[in-house]
Structures are given as C-alpha cells and as structure tokens.
Backbone as ProteinMPNN parsed JSONL, in Angstrom:
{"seq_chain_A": "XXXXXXXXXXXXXXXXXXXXXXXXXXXXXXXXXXXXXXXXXXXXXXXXXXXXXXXXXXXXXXXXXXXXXXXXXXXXXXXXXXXXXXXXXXXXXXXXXXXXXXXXXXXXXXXXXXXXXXXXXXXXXXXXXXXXXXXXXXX", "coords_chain_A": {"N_chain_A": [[-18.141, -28.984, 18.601], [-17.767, -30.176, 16.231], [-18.861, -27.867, 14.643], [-16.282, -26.506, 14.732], [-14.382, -28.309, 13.552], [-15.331, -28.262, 10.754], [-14.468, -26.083, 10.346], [-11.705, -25.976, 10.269], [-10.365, -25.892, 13.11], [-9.441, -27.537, 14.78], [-8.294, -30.159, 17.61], [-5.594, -31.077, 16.668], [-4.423, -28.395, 15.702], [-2.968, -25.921, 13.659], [-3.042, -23.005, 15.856], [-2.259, -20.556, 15.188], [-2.284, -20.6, 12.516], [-4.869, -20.241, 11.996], [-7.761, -18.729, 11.107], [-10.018, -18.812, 12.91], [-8.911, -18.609, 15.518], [-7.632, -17.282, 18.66], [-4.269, -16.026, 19.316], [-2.778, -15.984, 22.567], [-1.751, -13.006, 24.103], [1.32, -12.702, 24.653], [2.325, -14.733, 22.658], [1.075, -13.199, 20.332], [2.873, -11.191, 20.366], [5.059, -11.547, 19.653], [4.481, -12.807, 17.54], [4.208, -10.272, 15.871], [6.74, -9.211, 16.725], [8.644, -10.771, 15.389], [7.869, -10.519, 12.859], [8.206, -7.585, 12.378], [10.926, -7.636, 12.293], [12.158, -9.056, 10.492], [10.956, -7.707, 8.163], [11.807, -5.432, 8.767], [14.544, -4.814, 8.848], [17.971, -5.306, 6.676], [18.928, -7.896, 4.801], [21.219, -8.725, 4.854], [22.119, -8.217, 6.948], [21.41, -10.261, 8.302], [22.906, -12.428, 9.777], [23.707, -15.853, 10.399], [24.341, -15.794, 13.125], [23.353, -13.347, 14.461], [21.331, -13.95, 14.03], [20.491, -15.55, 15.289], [21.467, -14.534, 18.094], [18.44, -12.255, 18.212], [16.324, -14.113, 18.303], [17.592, -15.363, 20.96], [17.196, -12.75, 22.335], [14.614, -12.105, 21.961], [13.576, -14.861, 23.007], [13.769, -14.446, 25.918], [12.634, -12.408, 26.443], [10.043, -12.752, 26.301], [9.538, -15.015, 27.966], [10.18, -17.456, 26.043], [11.079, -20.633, 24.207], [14.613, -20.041, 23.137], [15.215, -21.647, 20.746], [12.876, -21.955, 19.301], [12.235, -19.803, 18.906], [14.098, -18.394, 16.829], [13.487, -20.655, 14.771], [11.074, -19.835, 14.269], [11.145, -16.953, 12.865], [13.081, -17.877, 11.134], [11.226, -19.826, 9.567], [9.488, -16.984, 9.048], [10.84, -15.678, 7.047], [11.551, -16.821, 4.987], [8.93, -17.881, 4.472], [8.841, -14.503, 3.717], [10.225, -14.594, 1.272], [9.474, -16.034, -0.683], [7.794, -14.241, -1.655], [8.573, -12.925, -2.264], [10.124, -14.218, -4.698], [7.941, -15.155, -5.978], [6.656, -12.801, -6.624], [8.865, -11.229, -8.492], [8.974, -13.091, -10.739], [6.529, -13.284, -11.62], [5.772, -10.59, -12.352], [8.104, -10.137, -14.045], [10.851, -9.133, -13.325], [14.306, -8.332, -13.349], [15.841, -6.424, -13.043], [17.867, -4.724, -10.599], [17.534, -2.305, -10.256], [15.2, -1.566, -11.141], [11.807, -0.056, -10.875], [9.235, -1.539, -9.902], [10.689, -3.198, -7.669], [9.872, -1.691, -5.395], [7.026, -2.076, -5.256], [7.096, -4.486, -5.252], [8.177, -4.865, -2.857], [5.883, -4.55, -1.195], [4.161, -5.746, -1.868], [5.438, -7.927, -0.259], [5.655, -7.582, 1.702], [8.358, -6.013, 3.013], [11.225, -4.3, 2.777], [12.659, -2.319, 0.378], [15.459, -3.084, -0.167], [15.994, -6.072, 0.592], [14.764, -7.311, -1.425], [15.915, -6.233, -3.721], [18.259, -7.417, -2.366], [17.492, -10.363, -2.565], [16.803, -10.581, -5.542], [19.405, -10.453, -6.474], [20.864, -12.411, -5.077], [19.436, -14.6, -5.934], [19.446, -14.495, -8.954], [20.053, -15.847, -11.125], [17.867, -18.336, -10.615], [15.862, -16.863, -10.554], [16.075, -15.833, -13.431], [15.805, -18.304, -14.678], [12.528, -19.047, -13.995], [11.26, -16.968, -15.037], [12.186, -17.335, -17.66], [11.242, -19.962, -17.889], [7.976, -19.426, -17.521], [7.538, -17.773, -19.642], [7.951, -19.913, -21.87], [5.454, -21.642, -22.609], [4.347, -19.967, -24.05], [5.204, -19.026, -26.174], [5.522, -21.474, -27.516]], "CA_chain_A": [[-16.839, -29.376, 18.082], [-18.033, -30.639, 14.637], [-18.6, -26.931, 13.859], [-15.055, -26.418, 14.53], [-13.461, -29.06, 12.56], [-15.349, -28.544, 9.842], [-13.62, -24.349, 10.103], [-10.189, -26.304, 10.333], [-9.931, -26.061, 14.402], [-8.913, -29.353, 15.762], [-7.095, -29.741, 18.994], [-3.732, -30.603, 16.614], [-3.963, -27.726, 14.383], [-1.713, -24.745, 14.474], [-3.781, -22.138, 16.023], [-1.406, -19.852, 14.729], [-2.426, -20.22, 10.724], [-6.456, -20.204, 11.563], [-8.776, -17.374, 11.315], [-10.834, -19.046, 14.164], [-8.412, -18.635, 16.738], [-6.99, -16.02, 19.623], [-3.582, -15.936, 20.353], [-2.362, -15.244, 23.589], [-0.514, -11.82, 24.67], [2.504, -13.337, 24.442], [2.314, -15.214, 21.412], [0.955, -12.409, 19.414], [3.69, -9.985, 20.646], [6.047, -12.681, 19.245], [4.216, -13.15, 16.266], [4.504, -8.957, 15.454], [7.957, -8.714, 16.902], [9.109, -11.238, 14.234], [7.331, -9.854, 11.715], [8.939, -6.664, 12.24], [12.507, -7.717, 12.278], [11.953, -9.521, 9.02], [10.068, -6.904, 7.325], [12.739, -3.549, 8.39], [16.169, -5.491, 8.899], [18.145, -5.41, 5.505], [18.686, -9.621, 4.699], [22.449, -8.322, 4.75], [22.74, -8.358, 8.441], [20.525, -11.252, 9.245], [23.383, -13.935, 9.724], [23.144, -16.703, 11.957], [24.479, -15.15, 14.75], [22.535, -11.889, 14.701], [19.749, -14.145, 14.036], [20.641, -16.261, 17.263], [21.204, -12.911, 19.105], [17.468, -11.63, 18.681], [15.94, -15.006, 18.949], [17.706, -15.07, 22.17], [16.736, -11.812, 23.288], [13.175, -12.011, 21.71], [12.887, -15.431, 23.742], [13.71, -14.278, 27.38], [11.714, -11.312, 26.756], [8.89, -13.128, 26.226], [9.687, -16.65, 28.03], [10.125, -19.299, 24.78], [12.169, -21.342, 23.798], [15.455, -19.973, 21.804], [15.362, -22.3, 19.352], [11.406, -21.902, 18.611], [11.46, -18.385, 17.998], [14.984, -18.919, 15.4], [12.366, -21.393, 13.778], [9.909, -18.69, 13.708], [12.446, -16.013, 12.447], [13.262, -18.57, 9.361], [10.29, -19.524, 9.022], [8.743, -15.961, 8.631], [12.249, -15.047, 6.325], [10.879, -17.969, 4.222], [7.521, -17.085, 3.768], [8.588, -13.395, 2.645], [11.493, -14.928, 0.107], [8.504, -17.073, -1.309], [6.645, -13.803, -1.575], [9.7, -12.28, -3.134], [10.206, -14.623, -5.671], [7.174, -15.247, -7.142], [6.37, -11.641, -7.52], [10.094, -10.785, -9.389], [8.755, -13.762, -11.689], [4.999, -12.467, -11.803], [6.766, -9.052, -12.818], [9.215, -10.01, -14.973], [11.863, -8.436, -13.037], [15.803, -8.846, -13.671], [17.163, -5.559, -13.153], [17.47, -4.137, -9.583], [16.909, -0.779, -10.421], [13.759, -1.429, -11.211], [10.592, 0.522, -10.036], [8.294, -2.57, -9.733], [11.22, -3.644, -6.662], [9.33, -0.816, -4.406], [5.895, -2.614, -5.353], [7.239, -6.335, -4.5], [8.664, -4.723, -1.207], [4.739, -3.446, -0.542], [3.349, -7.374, -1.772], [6.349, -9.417, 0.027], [5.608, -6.881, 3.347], [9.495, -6.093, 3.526], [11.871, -3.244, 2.841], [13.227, -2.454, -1.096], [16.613, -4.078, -0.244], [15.52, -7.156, 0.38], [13.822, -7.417, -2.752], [17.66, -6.23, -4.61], [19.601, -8.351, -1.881], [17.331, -11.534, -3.211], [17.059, -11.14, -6.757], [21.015, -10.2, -6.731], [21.61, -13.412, -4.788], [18.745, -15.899, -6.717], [19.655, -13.923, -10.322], [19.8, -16.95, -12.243], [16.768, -19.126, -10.419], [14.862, -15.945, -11.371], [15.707, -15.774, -15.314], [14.811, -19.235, -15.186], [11.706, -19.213, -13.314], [11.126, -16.139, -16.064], [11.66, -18.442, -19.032], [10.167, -21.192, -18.114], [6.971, -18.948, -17.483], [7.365, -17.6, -20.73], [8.15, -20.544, -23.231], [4.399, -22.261, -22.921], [3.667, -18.765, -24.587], [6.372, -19.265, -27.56], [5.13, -22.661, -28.345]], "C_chain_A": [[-16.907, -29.648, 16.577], [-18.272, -28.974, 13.691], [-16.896, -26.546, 13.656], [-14.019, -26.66, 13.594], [-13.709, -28.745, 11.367], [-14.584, -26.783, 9.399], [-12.28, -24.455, 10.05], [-10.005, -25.478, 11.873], [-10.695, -27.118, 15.018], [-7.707, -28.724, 16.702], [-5.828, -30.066, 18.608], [-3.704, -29.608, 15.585], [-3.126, -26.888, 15.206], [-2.504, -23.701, 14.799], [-3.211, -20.706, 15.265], [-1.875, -18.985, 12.895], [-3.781, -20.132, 10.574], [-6.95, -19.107, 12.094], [-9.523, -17.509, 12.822], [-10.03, -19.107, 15.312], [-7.92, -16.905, 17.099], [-5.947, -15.975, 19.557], [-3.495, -15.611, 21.216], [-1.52, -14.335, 23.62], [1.166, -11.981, 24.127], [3.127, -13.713, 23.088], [1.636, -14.209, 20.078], [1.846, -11.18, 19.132], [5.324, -10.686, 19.741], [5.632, -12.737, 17.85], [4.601, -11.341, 15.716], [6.164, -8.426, 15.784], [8.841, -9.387, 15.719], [8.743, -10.481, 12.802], [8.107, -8.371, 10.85], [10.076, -6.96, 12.018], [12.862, -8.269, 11.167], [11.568, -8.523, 8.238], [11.061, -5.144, 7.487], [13.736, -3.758, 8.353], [16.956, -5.577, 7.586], [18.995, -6.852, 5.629], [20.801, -9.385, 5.121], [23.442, -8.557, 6.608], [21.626, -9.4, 9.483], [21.585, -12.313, 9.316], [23.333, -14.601, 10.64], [23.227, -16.596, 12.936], [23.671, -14.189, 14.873], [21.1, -12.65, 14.997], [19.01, -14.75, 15.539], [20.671, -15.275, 17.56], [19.289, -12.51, 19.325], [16.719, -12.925, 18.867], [16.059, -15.429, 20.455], [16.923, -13.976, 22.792], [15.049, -12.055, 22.735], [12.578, -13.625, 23.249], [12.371, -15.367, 25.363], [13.042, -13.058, 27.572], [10.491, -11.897, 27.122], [8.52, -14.717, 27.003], [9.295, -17.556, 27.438], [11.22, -19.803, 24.862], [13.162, -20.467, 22.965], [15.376, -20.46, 20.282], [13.765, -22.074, 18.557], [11.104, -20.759, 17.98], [12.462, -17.935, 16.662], [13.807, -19.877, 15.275], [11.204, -20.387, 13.344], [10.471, -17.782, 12.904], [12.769, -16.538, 10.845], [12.363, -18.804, 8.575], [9.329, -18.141, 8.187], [9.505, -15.135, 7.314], [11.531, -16.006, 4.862], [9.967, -17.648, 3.181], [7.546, -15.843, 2.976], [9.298, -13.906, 1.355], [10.192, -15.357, -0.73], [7.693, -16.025, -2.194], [7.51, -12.931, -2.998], [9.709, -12.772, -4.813], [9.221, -14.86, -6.54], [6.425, -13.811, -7.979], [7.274, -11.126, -8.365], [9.152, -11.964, -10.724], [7.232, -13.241, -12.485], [5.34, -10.924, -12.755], [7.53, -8.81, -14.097], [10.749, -9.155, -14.69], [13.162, -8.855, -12.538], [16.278, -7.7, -12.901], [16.799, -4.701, -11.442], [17.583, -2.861, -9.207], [15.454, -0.723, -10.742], [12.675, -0.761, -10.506], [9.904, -0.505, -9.07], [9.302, -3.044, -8.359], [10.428, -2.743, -5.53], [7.742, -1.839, -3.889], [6.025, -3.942, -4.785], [7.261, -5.973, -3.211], [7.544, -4.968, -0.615], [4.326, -4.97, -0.703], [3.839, -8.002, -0.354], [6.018, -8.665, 1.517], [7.125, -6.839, 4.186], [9.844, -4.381, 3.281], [12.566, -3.489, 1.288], [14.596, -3.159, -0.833], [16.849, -5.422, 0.045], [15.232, -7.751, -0.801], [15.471, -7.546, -3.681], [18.189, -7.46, -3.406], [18.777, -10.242, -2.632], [17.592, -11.504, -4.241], [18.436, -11.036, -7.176], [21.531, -11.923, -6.258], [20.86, -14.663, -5.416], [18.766, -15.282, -8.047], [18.964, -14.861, -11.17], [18.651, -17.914, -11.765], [15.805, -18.339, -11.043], [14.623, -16.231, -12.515], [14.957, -16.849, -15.65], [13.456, -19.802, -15.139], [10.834, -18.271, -14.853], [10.512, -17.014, -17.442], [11.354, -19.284, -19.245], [8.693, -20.938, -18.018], [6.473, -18.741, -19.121], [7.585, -18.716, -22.233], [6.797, -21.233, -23.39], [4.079, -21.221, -23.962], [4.216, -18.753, -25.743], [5.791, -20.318, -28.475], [3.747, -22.56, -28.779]], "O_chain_A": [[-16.006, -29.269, 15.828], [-17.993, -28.822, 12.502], [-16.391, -26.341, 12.553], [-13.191, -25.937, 13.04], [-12.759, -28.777, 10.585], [-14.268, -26.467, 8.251], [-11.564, -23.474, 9.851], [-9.472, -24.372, 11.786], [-11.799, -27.425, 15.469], [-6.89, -27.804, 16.741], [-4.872, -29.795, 19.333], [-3.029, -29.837, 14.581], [-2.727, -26.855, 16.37], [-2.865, -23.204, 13.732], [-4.028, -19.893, 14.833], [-1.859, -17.872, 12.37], [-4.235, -19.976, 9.441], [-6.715, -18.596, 13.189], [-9.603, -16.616, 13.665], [-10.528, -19.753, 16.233], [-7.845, -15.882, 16.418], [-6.14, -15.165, 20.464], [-4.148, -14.572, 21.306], [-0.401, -14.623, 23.196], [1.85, -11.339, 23.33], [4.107, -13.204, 22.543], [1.768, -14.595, 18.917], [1.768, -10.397, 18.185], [6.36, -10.108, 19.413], [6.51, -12.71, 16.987], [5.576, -11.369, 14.966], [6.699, -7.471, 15.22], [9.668, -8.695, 15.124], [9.488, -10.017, 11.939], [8.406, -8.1, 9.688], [10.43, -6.199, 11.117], [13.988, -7.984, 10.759], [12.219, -8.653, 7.201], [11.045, -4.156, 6.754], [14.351, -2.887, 7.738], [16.22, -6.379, 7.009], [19.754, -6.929, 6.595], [21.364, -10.264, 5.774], [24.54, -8.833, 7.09], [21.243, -9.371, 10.652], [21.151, -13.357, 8.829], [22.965, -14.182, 11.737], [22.485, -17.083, 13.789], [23.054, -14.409, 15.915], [20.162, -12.322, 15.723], [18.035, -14.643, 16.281], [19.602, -14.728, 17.287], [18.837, -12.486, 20.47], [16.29, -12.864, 20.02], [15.094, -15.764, 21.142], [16.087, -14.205, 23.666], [14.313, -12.184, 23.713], [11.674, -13.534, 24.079], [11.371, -15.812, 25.927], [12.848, -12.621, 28.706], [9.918, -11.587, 28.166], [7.543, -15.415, 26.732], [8.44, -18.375, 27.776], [12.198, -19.445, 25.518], [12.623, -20.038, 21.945], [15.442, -19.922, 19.176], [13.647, -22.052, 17.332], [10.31, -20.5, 17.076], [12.01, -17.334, 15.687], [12.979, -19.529, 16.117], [10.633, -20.284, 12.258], [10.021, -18.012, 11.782], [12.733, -15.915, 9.784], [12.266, -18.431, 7.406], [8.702, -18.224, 7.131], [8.973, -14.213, 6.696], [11.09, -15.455, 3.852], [9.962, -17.359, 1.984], [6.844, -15.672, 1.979], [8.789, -13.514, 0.305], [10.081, -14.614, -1.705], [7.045, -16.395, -3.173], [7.187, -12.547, -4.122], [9.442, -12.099, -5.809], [9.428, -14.819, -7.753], [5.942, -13.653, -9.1], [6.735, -10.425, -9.222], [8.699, -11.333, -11.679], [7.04, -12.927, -13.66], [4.884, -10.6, -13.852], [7.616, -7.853, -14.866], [11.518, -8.701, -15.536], [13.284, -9.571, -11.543], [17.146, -7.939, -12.061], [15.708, -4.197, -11.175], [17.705, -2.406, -8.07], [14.723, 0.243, -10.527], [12.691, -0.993, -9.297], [9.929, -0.445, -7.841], [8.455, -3.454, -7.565], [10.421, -3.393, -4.485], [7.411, -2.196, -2.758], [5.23, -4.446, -3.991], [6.551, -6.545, -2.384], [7.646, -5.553, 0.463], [4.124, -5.539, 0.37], [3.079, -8.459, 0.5], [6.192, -9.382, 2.502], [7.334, -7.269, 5.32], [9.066, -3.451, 3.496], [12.966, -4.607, 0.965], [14.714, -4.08, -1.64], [17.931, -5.919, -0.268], [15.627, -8.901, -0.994], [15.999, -8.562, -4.132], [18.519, -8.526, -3.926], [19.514, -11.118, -3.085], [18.562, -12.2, -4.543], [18.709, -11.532, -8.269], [22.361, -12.563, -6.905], [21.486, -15.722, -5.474], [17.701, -15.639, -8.553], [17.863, -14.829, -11.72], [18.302, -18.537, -12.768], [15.015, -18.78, -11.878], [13.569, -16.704, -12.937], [13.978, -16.875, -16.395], [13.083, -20.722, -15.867], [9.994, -18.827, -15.56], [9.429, -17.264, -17.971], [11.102, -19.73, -20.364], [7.958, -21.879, -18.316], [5.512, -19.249, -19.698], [7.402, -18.342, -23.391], [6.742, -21.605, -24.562], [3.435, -21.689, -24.901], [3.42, -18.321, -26.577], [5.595, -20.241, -29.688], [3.251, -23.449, -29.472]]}, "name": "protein", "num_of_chains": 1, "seq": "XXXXXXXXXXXXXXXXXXXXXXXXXXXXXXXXXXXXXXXXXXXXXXXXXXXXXXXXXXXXXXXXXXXXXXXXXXXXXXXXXXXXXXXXXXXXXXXXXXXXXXXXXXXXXXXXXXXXXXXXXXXXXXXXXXXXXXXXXXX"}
C-alpha cells in the first residue's frame, strides 16, 4: 500500500485521473463516449437540453446516474475550453480565420468550430489574456 500512495493511489483518489489505475468496461466506454461527443459536436448545439438528452441516453445505456454523466459532459467541455483558451492566448490568436484555429483544434482534441465558436464568444477575455501576456514584455 505505501507503494501506492506514494504513486498517488489511495482508496479516496479518483481512479479516473491516475496512471496506476484500470477502469472498468463500463466506465471506460463512458469515459470515450464523452470524449467523443465533446470533441465532434459543434459547441452550437450543445445546449442544456441536448446536453440532458445524451446524458440521459449515455446513462441508461450504460447504467449511471443522469446527473453524473451531465457532470462528466461539463466537466470534459471544461477541460477542452481550458485547452482552447490558453492555446488562442499561447498563439496570439484574434481572428477566426486564422490557420493556427486548425492547430488549437488538434492541441484542445476538438473540431475547428469550436475553437471559432469560443474565441467568437470569449473575444474580449482573449485580447485581454493577450495583453496582459504581452505588457511584462513592453515594460
């Protein structure tokens, strides 16, 4: 057990986020079915109902909870936005014609409209994320 802990598996971790674990069948079919629906879906037709809809159907496919696999679903929406944004800032990218939007898609593990439907709808968190990168560099 002491090798364990010291690999980060303890009996409350999330087995989920550690290298040293299995999932089960189930739970890995769950973890790739999300994945997918995040990663080919354009953000455009994820609204809360649609999102409830496959959460539903994803849960009774797989017998979970509804509500756990919407938490997974946001969660995993989350994580790419996160992945989104810091590469538009990493980038330097404003304009969503841009090339470099193909390349974020390929980092953030989504689809190019994603990439335009965020930086269209976080525009201005961007620029500023932008110029606050760039003014240590001014001074």
């Amino acid at each position: 057990m002491k090798t364990a802990m010291r690999m980060g598996c303890t009996k409350h971790s999330r087995p989920r986020t550690l290298s040293c674990s299995v999932l089960p069948p189930k739970d890995e079919l769950l973890r790739e079915s999300i994945r997918h629906q995040v990663a080919s879906e354009p953000y455009v037709n994820m609204t809360k109902e649609k999102t409830w809809e496959e959460a539903n159907r994803l849960a009774s496919s797989l017998e979970k909870k509804a509500v756990v696999v919407r938490k997974a679903i946001y969660n995993r929406r989350q994580f790419v936005n996160k992945k989104i944004s810091d590469a538009l800032v990493k980038f330097e990218v404003v304009d969503p014609r841009s090339p470099a939007i193909y390349e974020i898609a390929e980092i953030a593990q989504t689809i190019a409209i994603n990439v335009v439907h965020f930086l269209e709808t976080h525009h201005q968190k961007i620029l500023e994320q932008i110029r606050a990168k760039a003014a240590p560099q001014i001074a």
